[in-house]
C-alpha positions in Angstrom: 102.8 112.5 81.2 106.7 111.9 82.4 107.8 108.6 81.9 107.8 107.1 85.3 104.0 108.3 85.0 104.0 105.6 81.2 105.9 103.1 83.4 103.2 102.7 86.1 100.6 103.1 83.3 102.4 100.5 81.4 102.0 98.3 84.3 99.0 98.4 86.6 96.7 99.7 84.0 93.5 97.7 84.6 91.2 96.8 81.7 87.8 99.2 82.1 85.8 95.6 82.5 88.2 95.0 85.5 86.6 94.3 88.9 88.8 96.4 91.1 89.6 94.6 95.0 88.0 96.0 98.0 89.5 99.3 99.5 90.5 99.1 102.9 89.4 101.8 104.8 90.8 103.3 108.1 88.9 104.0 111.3 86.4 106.6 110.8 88.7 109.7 113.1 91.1 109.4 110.1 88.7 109.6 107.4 87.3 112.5 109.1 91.1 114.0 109.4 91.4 113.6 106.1 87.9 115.6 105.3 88.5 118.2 107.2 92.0 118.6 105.9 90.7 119.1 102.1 92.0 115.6 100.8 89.4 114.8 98.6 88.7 118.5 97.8 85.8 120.2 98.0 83.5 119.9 94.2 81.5 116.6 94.3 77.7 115.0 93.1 75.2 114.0 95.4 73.4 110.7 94.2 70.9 112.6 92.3 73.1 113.9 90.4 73.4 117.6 91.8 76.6 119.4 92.1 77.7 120.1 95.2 80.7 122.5 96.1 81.7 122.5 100.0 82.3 126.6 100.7 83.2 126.0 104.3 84.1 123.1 106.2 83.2 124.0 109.3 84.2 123.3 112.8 85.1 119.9 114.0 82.3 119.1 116.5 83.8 118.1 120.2 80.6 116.9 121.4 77.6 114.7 120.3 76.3 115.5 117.1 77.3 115.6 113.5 81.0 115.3 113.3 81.1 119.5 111.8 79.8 122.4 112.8 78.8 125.6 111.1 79.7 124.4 107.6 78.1 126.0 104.2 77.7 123.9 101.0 76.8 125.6 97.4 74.3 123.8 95.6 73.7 125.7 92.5 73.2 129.3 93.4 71.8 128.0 96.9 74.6 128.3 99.7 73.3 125.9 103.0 74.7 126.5 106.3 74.9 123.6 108.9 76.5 120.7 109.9 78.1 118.0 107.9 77.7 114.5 108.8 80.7 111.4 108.0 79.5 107.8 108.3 81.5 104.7 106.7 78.2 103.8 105.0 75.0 105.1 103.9 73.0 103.0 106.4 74.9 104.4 109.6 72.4 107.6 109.3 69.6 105.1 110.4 71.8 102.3 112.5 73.3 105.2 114.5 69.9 107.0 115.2 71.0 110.4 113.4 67.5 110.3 111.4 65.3 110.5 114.9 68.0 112.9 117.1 67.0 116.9 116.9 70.6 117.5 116.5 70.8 116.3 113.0 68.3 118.2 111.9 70.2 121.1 110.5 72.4 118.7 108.6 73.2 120.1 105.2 75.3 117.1 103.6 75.9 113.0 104.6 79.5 111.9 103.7 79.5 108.1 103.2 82.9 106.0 102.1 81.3 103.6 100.6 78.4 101.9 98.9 77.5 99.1 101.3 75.0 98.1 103.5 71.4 97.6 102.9 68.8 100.8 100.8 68.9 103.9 102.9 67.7 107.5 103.1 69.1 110.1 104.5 66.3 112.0 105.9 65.5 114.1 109.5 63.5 113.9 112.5 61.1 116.2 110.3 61.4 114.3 107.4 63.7 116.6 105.5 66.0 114.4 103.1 69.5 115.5 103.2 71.7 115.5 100.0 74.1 112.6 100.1 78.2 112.3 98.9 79.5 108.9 98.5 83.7 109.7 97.8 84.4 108.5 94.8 86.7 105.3 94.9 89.7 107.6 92.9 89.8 110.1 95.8 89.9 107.6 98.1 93.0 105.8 96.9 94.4 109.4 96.2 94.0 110.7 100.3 94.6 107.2 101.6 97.9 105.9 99.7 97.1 102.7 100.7 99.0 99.7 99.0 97.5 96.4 98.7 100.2 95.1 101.4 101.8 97.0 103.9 105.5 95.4 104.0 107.1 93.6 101.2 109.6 90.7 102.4 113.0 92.4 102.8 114.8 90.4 100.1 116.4 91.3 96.9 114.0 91.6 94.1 114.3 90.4 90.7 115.6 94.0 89.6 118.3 94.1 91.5 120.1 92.5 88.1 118.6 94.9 85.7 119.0 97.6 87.8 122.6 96.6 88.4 123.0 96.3 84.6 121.6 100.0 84.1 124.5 102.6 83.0 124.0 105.0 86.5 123.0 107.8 84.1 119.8 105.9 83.7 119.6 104.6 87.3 120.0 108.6 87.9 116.9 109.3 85.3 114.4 106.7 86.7 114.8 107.8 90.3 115.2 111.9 89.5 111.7 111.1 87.6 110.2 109.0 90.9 111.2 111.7 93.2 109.8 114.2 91.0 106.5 112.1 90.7 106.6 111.5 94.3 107.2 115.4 95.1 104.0 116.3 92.9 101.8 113.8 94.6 102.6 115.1 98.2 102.1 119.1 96.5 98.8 117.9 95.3 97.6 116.8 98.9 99.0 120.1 100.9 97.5 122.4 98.0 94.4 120.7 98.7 94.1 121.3 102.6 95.8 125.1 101.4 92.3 125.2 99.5 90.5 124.2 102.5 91.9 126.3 105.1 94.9 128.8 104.0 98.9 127.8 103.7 99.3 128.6 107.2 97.3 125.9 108.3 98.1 124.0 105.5 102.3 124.4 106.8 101.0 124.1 110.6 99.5 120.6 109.4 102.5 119.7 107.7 104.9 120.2 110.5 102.5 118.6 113.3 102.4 115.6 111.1 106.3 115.2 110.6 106.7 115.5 114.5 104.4 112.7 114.9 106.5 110.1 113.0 104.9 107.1 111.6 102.9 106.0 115.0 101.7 109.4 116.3 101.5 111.3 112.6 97.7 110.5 112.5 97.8 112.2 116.4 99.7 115.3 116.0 97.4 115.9 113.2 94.4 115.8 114.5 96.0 118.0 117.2 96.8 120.5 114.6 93.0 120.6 113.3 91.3 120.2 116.8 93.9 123.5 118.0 94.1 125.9 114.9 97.7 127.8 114.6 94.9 130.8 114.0 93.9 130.6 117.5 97.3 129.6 119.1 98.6 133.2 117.0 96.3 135.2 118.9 97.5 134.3 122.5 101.5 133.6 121.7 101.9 133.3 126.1 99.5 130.5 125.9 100.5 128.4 123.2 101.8 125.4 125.2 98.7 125.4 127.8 96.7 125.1 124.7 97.9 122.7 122.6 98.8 120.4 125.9 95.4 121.0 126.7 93.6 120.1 123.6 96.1 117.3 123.2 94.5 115.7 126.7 97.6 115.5 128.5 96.6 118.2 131.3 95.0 117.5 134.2 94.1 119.6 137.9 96.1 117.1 139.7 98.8 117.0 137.5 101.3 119.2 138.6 100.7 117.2 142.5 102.0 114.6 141.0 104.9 115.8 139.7 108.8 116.3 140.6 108.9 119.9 142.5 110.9 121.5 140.3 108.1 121.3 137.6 105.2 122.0 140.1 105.3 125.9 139.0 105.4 125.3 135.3 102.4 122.2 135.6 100.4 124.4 137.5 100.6 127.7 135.1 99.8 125.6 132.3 96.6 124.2 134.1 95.7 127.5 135.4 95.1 128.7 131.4 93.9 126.0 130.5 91.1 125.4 132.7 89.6 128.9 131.9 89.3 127.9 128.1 88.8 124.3 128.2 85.2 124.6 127.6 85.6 125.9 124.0 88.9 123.6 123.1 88.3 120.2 125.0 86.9 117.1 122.8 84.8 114.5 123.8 86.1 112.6 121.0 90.1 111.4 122.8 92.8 111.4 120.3 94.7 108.4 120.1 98.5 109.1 120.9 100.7 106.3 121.0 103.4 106.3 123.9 104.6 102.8 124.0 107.3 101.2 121.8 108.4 104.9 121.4 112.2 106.1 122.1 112.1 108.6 125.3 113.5 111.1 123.1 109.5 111.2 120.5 107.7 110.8 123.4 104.3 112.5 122.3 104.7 115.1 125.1 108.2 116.0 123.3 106.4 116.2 120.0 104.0 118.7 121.0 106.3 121.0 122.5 108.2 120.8 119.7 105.1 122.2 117.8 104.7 124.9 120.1 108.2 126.1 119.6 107.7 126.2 116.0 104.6 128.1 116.8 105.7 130.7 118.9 108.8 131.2 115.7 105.9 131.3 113.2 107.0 134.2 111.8 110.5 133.7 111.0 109.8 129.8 110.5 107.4 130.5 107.5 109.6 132.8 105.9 112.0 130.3 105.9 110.2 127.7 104.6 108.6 129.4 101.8 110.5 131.6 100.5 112.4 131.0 96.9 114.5 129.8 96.4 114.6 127.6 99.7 117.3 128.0 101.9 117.6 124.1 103.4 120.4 124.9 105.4 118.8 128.0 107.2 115.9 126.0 107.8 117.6 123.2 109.1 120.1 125.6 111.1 116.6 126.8 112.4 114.7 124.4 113.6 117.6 122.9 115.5 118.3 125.6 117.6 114.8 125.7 118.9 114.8 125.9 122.6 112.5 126.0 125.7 113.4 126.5 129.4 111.1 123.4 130.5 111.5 121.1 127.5 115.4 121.5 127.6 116.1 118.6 129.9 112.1 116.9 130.3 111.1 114.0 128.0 107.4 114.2 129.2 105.4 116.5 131.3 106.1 114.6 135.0 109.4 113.3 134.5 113.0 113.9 136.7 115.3 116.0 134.8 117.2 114.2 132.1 121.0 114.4 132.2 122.1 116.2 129.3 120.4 118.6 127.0 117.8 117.2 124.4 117.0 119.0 121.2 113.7 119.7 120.6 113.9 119.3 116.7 116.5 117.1 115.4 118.6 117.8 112.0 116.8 114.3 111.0 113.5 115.7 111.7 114.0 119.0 109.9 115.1 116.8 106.3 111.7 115.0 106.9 110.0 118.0 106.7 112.0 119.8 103.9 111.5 116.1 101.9 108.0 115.3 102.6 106.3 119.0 102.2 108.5 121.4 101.1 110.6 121.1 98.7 107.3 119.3 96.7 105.5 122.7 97.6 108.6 124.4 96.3 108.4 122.3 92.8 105.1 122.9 92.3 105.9 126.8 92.9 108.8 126.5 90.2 111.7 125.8 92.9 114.7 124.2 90.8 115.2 119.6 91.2 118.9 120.6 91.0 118.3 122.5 94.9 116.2 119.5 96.0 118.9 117.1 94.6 121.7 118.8 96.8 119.7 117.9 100.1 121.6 115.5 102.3 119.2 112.5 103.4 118.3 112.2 106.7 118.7 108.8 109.0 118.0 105.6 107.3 115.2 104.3 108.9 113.8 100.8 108.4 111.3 101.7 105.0 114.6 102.8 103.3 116.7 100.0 104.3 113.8 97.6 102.8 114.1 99.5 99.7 117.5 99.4 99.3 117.7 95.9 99.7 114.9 95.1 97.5 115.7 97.5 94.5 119.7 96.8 94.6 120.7 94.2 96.7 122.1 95.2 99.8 122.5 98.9 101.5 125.9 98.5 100.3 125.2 97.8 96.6 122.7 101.1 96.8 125.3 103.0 98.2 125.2 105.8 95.6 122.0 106.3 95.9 121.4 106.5 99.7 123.1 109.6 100.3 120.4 112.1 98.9 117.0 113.0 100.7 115.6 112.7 96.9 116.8 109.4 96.0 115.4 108.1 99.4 111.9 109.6 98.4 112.3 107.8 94.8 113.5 104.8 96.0 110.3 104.6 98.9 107.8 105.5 95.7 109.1 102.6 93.4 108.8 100.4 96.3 105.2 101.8 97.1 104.4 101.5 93.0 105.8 98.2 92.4 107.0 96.3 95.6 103.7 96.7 97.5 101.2 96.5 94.7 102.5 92.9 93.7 101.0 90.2 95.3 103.0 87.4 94.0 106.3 88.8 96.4 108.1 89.5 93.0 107.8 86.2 91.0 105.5 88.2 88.5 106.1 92.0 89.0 106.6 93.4 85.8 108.8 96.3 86.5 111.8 94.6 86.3 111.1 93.8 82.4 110.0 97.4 82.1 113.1 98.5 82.9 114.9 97.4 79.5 113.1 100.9 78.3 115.3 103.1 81.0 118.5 100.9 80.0 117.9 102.3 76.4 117.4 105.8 77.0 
């Protein structure tokens, strides 16, 4: 155990006769996102106590019916094939009707979040009881990340003075051990969906959810797992008609509506489309956000960003990973992605935009390299020393809270704002401590437990 890991120990530890507050869960779509991306892995016990192991996790249903298709679950020496049902709570199999609909009847497994609601069974319209998972609590703080609060108040903390008091050699060893903790959190969770479904579309996943940003990240990923970089590989010429297709943003009229001088393009992207739409399109709409978005991450952008990245797969996984990792190619990379139509369009229908627009910014590329993978590289046995050279990217508004809550000021945290690294440290102390006090930092105990970094 490193000693950031003692530290947080040290501090939130809860006695085992502890009553542990409610978890918050998100809408059901992201629960199912996270599922199907391997978050809370794939061994588990039914509640009579029989060990389940989840072989295949199917297909994601786009119709009516249990959320996967065509799964197999291994219960011991038994492999089932079938769908795989999600529900927030044991009693949705009965509320929603799935124990009287024919469709359900091939079910092989009911995923529940939680133990609420009244006594239920899970059981088909022939009677057949189905074996049921309830996630355990652990893996669901694990795959959701979720603090008690969202935003701490953007003030200076009580250890801005000890931190301020700390020789910088220890400021340097508490936030190299952060990072490092942070890093080997974020490996855990792409491992885990590289169990699931390959490193391909583990790194697919990864990049679709850095172009999203913070409101459309949830979007682009379910975009990724709806459109699988598998079947986007085996028709390169159609890789934008299909992922603006499964995305929803196509439609037969589209390209009528449009300025002529992106009729042609609309049109041919249509034109696939519509011939494959019955296999790709979802009943089940994802939920892209446009509004309160610069012009610039529109969600139209966003996905063709991803299909540029697709249609450089091969050259764009070598880069990223390959040891040790060459940032600067990377970055050098990604930024020069181009595409005839995207060059000078900010959505689908728009005019023509004045100057050239890059398709995937410098900013976006540290993202990426910070977030997924240079903690894929760590885990692998890629060097911190590499990771600590990497330039940060913009500071957006989580890092300037942090900075002014850990040191003062931006100013004050000078020093430590001009590494990608020491922006992922500074956003996991702030996760750890900041956001899992309630009291807004009268009764935090991290900055006490900070005298034992001051004495190192």
């Amino acid at each position: 155990m490193t000693d950031y890991a003692r530290l947080l120990a040290a501090v939130w530890e809860r006695p085992a006769v502890a009553e542990s507050p409610p978890l918050s869960l998100p809408p059901e779509l992201e629960l199912q996102a996270l599922w199907f991306a391997g978050a809370f892995g794939r061994d588990f016990r039914d509640t009579a106590g029989t060990t389940i192991r989840v072989v295949q996790f199917g297909e994601w249903n786009r119709s009516a019916g249990p959320d996967f298709l065509h799964a197999a679950i291994e219960t011991g020496s038994e492999v089932h094939r079938g769908p795989i049902e999600l529900d927030m709570r044991p009693s949705d199999w009965e509320a929603h009707g799935h124990g009287a609909d024919p469709a359900f009847g091939d079910t092989v497994l009911h995923v529940v979040f939680s133990h609420g609601g009244p006594e239920s069974f899970t059981r088909t319209h022939d009677h057949r009881e189905v074996p049921r998972v309830v996630i355990p609590r652990d893996l669901l703080e694990q795959a959701l990340q979720q603090p008690r609060r969202e935003t701490a108040i953007a003030t200076p903390g009580r250890c801005v003075l000890p931190l301020a008091n700390m020789p910088p050699v220890s400021v340097a060893a508490l936030l190299r051990e952060a990072a490092e903790h942070r890093a080997a959190r974020k490996a855990a969770r792409l491992l885990r969906t590289t169990d699931a479904h390959g490193r391909d579309a583990a790194l697919y996943q990864a990049v679709a959810e850095t172009l999203g940003y913070r409101s459309n990240a949830l979007a682009m990923r379910l975009l990724s797992q709806r459109m699988p970089l598998a079947a986007l590989r085996e028709e390169p010429a159609h890789t934008e008609a299909l992922l603006f297709g499964a995305a929803g943003f196509l439609s037969p009229d589209l390209h009528e509506k449009a300025p002529p001088d992106t009729r042609e393009h609309l049109r041919g992207l249509w034109e696939t489309w519509w011939k494959v739409r019955g296999q790709w399109e979802s009943a089940h709409a994802i939920p892209w956000k446009a509004g309160g978005q610069r012009p610039a991450n529109h969600p139209h952008r966003r996905v063709a960003a991803l299909a540029a990245i697709v249609r450089e797969w091969p050259k764009f996984r070598k880069l990223a990973t390959s040891l040790p990792l060459d940032a600067d190619a990377l970055v050098k990379m990604l930024s020069k992605l181009d595409d005839p139509f995207w060059t000078r369009r900010y959505t689908l229908s728009s005019a023509a935009a004045a100057r050239p627009l890059a398709l995937f910014g410098k900013a976006q590329a540290i993202e990426l390299l910070a977030n997924h993978l240079f903690p894929l590289a760590l885990h692998e046995g890629e060097s911190y020393e590499r990771y600590a050279k990497l330039a940060a990217g913009a500071r957006n508004e989580k890092v300037r809270r942090c900075a002014i809550r850990l040191f003062g000021s931006e100013d004050a945290a000078g020093t430590w704002l001009k590494k990608a690294a020491h922006h992922q440290a500074m956003l996991q102390i702030y996760h750890d401590f900041c956001l899992e006090d309630s009291s807004d930092c009268a009764n935090c105990p991290f900055p006490e437990q900070l005298a034992q970094w001051r004495n190192r």
